[in-house]
C-alpha positions in Angstrom: 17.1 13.6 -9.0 19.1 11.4 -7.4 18.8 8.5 -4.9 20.6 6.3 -2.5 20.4 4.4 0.4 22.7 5.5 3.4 24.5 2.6 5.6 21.8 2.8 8.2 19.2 2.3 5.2 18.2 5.8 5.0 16.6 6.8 2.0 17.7 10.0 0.6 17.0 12.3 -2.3 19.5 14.7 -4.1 18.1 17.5 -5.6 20.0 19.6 -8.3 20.8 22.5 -6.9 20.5 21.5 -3.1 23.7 21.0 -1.3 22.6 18.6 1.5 20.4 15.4 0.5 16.6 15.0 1.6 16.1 12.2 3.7 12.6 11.3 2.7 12.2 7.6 4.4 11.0 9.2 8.1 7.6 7.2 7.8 9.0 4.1 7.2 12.1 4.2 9.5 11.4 1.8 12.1 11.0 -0.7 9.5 14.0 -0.1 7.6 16.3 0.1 10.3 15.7 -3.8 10.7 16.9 -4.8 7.5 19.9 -6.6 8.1 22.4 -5.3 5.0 24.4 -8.2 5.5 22.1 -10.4 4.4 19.7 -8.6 1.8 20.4 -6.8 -1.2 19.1 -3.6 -1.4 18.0 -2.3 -5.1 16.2 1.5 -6.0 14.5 2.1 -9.6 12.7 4.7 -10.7 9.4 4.0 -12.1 7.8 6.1 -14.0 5.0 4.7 -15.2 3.8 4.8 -11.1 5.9 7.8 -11.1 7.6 6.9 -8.0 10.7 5.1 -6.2 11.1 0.9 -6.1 13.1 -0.3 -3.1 13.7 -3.9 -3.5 14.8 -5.7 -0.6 16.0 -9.5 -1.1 17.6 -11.8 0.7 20.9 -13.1 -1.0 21.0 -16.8 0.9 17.9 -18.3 -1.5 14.6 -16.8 -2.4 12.6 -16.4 0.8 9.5 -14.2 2.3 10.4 -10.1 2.4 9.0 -7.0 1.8 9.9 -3.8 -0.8 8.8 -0.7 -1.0 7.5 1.8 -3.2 7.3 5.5 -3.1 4.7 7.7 -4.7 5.9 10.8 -5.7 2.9 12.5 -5.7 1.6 11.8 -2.5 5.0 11.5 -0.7 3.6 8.0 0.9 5.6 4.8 1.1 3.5 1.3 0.4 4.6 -2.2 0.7 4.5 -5.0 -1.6 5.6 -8.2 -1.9 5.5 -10.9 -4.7 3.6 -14.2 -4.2 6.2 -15.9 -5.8 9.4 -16.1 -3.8 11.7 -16.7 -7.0 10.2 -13.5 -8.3 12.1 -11.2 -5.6 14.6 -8.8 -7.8 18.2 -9.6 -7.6 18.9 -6.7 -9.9 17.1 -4.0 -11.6 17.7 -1.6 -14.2 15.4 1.2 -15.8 15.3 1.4 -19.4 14.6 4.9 -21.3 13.8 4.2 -24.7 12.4 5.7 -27.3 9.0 3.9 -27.4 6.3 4.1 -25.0 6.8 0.1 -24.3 10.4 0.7 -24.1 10.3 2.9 -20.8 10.4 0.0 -18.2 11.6 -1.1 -15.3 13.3 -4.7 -15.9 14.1 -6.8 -12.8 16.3 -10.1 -12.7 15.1 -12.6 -10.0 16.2 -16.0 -8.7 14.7 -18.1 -11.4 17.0 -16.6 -13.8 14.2 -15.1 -15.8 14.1 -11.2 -16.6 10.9 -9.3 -16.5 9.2 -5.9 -16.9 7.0 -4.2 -14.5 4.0 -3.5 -16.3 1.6 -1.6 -15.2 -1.3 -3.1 -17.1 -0.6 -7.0 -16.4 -4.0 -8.8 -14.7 -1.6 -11.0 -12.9 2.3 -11.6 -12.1 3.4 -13.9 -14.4 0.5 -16.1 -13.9 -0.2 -15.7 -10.1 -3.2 -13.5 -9.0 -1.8 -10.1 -7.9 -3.9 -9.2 -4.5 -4.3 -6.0 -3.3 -5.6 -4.2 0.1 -5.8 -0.8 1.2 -6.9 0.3 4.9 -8.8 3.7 4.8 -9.1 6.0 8.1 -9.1 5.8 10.8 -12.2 7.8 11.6 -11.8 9.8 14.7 -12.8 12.9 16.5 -11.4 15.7 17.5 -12.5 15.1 21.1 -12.1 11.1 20.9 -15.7 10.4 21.2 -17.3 7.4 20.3 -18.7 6.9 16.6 -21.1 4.9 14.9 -20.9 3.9 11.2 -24.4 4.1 10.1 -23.7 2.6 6.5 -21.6 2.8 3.3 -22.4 3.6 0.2 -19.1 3.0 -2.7 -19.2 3.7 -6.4 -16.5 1.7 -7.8 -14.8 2.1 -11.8 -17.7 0.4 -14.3 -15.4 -1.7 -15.3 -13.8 -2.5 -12.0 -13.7 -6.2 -10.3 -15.7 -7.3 -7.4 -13.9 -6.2 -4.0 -14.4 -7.5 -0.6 -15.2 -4.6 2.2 -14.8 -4.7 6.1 -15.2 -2.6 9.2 -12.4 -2.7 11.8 -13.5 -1.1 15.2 -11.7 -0.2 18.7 -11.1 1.7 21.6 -7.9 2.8 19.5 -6.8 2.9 16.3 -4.3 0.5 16.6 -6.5 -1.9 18.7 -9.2 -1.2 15.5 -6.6 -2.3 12.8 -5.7 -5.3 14.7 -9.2 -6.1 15.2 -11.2 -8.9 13.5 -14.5 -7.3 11.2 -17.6 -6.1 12.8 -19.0 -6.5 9.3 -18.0 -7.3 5.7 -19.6 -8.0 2.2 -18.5 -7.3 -1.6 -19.0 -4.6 -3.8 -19.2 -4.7 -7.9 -18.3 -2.2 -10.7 -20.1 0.5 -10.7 -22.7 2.4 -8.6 -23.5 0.4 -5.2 -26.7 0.1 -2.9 -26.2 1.5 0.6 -25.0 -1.4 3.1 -26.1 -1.4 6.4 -23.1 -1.0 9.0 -24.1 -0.3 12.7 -21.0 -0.3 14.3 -19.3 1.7 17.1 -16.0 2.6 18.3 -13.6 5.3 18.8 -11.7 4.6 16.0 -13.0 3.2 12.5 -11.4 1.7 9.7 -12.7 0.1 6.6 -10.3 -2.2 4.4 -11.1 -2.9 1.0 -9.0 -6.4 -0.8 -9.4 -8.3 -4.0 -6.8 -10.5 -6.2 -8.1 -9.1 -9.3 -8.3 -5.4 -11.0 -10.2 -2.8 -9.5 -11.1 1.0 -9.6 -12.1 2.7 -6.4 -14.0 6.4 -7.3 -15.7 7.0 -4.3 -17.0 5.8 -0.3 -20.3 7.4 1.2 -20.1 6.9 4.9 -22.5 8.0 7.4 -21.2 8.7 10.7 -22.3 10.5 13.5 -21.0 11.2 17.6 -22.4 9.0 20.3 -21.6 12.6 22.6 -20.1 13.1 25.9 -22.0 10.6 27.3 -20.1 8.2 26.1 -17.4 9.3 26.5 -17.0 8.0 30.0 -16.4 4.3 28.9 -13.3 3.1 27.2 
């Protein structure tokens, strides 16, 4: 396959075989078309060790804050990342196919002159803690009644790190994800006790963070209707 980034920073795919290109950026579009190509250099690499697309996105003035993007293959989802360090942000990339496992890589140059690899088993970036988040839901119903998280239960890798856990509620998913945390703890590796939630709202989220390595397998959640009772308030 091929790929490329169109002038109003599109991203498309060319498929042999296929006459027209795939355009396969739709979810992330109202992002994208803010990037001001005038001022940012825009970089793709495939990497196949995540077996997806890198979209590097970094501003050409000095190093500064920003935001790339990676696409999964596999799920067809787009998720952002950013380095903590600023002189970290790729200036150029290239994706090297050699013979050795360790010589497949993804190699980026960045504004401290240094050339790295993208490795997929590092425990941090170069020496600064790599933090992660991921926002799960939300939970909704059909009918957009009212729900109440009764509790969680998560059984995380056994050789996973401790990660922090909390419950976003609201009238509406978006006023849920901008919402501060009804309720939060941490989990460890391994099998977890039921935690105690209690927590109502028409839509639920829970977001799970930590600036170490860690395994997710699975989330019991217990959730039930509040009815059509309820359903004449917010």
């Amino acid at each position: 396959y091929t790929y490329f980034v169109s002038n109003h920073m599109g991203i498309y795919m060319m498929v042999p075989g296929q006459s027209a290109p795939q355009r396969i950026s739709q979810q992330i579009e109202q992002v994208l078309k803010a990037v001001d190509t005038g001022v940012n250099g825009i970089k793709l690499a495939w990497n196949d060790a995540f077996q997806g697309l890198d979209v590097f996105i970094t501003p050409l003035a000095a190093p500064g804050p920003t935001t790339h993007y990676h696409y999964d293959w596999r799920s067809k989802a787009w998720f952002p990342f950013a380095f903590a360090d600023e002189n970290h942000n790729p200036l150029c990339c290239v994706t090297l196919d050699g013979n050795a496992a360790g010589d497949r890589v993804t190699l980026i140059g960045s504004w401290d002159g240094y050339v790295r690899k993208i490795d997929p088993s590092a425990t941090d970036d170069d020496g600064t803690a790599i933090e992660s988040s991921v926002v799960i839901g939300p939970m909704l119903t059909k009918d957009f009644d009212e729900l109440i998280l009764y509790d969680l239960q998560p059984i995380l890798g056994d050789t996973s790190s401790d990660i922090d856990w909390e419950v976003l509620v609201g009238a509406t998913a978006e006023e849920a994800l901008a919402s501060e945390p009804v309720e939060s703890g941490t989990w460890s590796g391994g099998r977890n006790l039921s935690d105690p939630v209690r927590a109502a709202g028409h839509a639920i989220y829970v977001r799970l963070s930590s600036s170490s390595p860690w395994a997710m397998e699975a989330i019991r959640a217990r959730v039930a209707s509040q009815g059509k009772i309820r359903r004449r308030g917010r």
